[in-house]
C-alpha positions as a printed NumPy array, in Angstrom:
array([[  0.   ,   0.   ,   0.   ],
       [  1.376,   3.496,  -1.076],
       [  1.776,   6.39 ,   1.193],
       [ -1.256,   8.072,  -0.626],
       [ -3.356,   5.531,   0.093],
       [ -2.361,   5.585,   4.354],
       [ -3.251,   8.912,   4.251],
       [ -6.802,   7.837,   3.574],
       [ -6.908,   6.585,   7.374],
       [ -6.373,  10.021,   9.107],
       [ -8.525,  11.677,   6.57 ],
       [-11.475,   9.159,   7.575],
       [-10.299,   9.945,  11.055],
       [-10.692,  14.245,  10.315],
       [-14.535,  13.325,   8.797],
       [-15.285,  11.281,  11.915],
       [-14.192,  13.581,  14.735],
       [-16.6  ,  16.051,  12.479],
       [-19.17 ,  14.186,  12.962],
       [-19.11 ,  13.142,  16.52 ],
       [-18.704,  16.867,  16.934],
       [-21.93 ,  17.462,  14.926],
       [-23.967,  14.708,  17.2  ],
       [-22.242,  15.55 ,  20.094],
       [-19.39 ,  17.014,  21.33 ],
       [-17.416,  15.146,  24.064],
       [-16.66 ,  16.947,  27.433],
       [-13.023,  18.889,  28.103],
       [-11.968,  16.097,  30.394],
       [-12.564,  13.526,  27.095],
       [-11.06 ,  15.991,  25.03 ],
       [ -7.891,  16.508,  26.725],
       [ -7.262,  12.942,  27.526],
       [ -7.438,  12.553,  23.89 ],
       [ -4.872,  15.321,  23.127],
       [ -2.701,  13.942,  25.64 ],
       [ -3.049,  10.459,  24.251],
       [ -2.115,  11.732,  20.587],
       [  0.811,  14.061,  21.952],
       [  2.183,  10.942,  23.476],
       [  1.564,   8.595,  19.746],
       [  3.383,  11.776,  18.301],
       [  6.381,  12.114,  20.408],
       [  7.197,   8.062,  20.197],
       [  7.087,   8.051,  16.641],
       [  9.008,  11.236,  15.911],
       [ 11.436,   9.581,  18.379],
       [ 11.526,   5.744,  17.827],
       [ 11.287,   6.246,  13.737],
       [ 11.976,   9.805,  11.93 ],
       [ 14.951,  10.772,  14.469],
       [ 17.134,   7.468,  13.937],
       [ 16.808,   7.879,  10.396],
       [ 18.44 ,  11.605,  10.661],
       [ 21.322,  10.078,  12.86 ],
       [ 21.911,   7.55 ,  10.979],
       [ 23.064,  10.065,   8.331],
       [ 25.329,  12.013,  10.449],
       [ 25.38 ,  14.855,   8.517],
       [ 25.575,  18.245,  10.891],
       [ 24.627,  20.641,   7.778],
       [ 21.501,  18.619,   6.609],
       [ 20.378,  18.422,  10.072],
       [ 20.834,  21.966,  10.461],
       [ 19.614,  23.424,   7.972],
       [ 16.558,  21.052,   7.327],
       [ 15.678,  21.369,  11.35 ],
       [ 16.329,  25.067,  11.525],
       [ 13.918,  25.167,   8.296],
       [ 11.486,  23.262,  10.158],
       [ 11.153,  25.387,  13.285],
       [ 10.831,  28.302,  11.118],
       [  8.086,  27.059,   9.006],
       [  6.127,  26.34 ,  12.331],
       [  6.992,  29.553,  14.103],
       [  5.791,  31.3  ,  10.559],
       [  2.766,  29.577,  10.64 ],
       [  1.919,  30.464,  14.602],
       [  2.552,  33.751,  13.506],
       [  0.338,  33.277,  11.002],
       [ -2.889,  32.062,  13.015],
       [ -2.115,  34.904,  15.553],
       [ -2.174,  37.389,  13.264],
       [ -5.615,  36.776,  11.662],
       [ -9.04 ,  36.723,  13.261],
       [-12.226,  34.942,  11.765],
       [-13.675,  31.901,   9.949],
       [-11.223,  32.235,   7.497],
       [ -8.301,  32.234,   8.925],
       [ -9.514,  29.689,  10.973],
       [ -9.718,  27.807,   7.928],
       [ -6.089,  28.258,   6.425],
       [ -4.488,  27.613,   9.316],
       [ -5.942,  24.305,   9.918],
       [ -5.724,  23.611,   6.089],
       [ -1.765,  24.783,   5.999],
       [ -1.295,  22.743,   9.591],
       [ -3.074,  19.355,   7.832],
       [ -0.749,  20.089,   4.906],
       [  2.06 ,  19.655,   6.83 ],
       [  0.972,  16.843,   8.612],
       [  0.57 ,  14.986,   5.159],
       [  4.005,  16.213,   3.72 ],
       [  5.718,  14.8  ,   7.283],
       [  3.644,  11.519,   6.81 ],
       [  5.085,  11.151,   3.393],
       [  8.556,  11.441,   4.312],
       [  7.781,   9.095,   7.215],
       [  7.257,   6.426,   4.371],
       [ 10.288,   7.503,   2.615],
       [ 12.201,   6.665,   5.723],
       [ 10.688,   3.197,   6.14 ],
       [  7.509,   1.538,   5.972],
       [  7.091,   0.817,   9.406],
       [  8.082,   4.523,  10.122],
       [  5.034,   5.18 ,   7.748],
       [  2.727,   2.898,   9.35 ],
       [  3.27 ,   4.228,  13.048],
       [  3.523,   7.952,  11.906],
       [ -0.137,   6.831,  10.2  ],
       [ -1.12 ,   5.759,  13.713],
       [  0.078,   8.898,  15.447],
       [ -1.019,  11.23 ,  13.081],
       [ -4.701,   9.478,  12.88 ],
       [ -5.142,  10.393,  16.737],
       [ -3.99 ,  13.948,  15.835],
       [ -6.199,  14.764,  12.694],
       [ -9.25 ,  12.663,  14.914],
       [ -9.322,  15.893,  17.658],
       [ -8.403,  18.235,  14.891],
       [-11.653,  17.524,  13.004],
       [-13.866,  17.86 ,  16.703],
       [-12.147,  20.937,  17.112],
       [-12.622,  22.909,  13.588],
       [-16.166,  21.499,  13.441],
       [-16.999,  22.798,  16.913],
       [-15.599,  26.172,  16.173],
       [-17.387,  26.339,  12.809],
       [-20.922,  25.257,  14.319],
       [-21.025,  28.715,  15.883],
       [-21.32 ,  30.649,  13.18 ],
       [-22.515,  28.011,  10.328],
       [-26.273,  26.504,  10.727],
       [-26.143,  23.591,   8.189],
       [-24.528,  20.67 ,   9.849],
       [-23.666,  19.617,   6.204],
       [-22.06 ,  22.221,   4.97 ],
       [-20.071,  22.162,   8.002],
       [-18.9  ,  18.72 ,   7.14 ],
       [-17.716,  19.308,   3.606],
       [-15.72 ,  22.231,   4.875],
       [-13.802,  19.832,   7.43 ],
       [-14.142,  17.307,   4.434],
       [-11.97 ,  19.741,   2.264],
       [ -9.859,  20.761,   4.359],
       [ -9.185,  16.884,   5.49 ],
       [ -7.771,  16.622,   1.795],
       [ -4.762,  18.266,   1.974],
       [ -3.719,  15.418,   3.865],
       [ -3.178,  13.373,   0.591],
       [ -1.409,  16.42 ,  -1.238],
       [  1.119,  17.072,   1.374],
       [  1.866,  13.593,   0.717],
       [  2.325,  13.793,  -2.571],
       [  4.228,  16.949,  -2.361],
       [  7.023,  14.605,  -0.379],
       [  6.731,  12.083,  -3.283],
       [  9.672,  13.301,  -5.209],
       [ 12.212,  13.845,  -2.378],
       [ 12.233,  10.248,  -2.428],
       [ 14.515,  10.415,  -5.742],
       [ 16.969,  12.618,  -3.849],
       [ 20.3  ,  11.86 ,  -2.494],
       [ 20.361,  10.299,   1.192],
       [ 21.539,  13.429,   2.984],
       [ 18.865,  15.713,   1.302],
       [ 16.443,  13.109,   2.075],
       [ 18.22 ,  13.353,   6.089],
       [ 17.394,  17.374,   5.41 ],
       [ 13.838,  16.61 ,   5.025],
       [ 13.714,  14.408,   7.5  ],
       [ 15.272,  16.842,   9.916],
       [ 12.488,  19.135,   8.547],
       [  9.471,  16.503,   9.752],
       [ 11.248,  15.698,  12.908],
       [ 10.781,  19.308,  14.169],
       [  7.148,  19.37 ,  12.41 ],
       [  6.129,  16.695,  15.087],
       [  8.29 ,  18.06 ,  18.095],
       [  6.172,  21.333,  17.43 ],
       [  2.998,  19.939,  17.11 ],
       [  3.369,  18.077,  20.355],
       [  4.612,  20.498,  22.31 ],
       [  3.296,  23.875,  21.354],
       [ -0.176,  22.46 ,  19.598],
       [ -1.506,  19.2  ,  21.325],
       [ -0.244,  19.639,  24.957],
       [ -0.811,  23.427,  25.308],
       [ -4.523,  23.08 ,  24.221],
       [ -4.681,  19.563,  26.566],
       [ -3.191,  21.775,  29.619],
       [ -6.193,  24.323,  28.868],
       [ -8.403,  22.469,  30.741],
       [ -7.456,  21.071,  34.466],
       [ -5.573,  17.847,  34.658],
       [ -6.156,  14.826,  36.441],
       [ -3.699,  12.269,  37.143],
       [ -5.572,   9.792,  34.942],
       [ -5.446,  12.489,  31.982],
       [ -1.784,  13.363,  32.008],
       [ -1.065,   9.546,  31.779],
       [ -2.179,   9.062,  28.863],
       [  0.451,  10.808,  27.061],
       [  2.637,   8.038,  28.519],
       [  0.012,   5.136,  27.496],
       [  0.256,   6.591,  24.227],
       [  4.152,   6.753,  24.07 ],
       [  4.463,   2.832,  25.167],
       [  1.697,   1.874,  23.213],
       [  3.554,   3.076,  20.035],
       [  6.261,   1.357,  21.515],
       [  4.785,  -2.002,  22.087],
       [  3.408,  -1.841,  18.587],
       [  6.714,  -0.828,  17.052],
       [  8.48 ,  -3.88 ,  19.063],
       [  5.483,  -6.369,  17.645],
       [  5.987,  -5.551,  14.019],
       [  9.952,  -6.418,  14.38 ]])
């Protein structure tokens, strides 16, 4: 199975946090169990998968400069969603955010296929509370639950065309391909740390809550050691 075709799983994942959103949304403590859950999916991959692959390289400059490009894309597009109030910006900062997501799941599968398959995983949990989120925020100002839905359902497809915009770094050398690499590596630290777990810690923990960013890291873990 290609990478295009995995991304179909988080993008079924995007249209079904939509629609439990539409029936009815689940309570902050549910919410921000699940962010911690996903943070945790996040972190293991980006650190059991994608980050071995850029060592194993060893080259300082395509590290560098594909990290440093990285942080900068994510800082630009925090910048970005700060800067601009509304519906629509609402809606190109989630679109630009899912873009990434499916450009750093595409060079997950350039990296490996198991790297692809547990990035999938991760990334599935992400886009799942992503899609609860945008709907919830979009209810308040749009009546048809429909239309709603094919918004979220658009915006869930630039999943698929970040992936394909990774397809051709594939054909690069290895230590461009370590550059990119670098590049998703920071993608997920950022989304973990200054996306899932600030908007988890919005809400008041519980012990039970904050744990399950570690159930989520050894449960990627476990599955990792099961598929060899």
């Amino acid at each position: 199975m290609s990478a295009l075709a995995y991304t179909l799983v988080p993008v079924a994942a995007v249209l079904l946090g939509s629609l439990v959103a539409v029936i009815r949304r689940p309570g902050d403590a549910v919410i921000s169990a699940m962010q911690h859950l996903a943070a945790g999916v996040v972190f293991a991959a980006a650190a059991t998968e994608i980050l071995p692959q850029v060592l194993h390289q060893a080259s300082p400059p395509a590290t560098l400069i594909g990290g440093g490009f990285g942080i900068a894309v994510m800082l630009g597009l925090k910048q970005i969603e700060g800067r601009f109030a509304g519906k629509v910006a609402l809606l190109v900062a989630v679109g630009l955010d899912i873009l990434v997501d499916g450009l750093v799941l595409g060079l997950a599968f350039i990296a490996g296929a198991k790297a692809g398959l547990l990035l999938t995983i991760a990334l599935t949990l992400e886009v799942l509370f992503l899609g609860l989120s945008v709907t919830t925020e979009l209810a308040e100002g749009v009546r048809s639950k429909l239309r709603v839905i094919a918004i979220v359902a658009g915006l869930a497809l630039m999943l698929p065309i970040g992936a394909l915009v990774a397809v051709p770094v594939a054909a690069l050398p290895p230590v461009v391909i370590a550059g990119f690499l670098s590049f998703g590596l920071m993608a997920l630290l950022y989304l973990v740390t200054e996306e899932l777990l600030v908007e988890a810690h919005a809400n008041p923990d519980t012990p039970l809550v904050t744990s399950m960013f570690f159930i989520g890291f050894l449960g990627l873990l476990l599955i990792e050691e099961s598929l060899g």
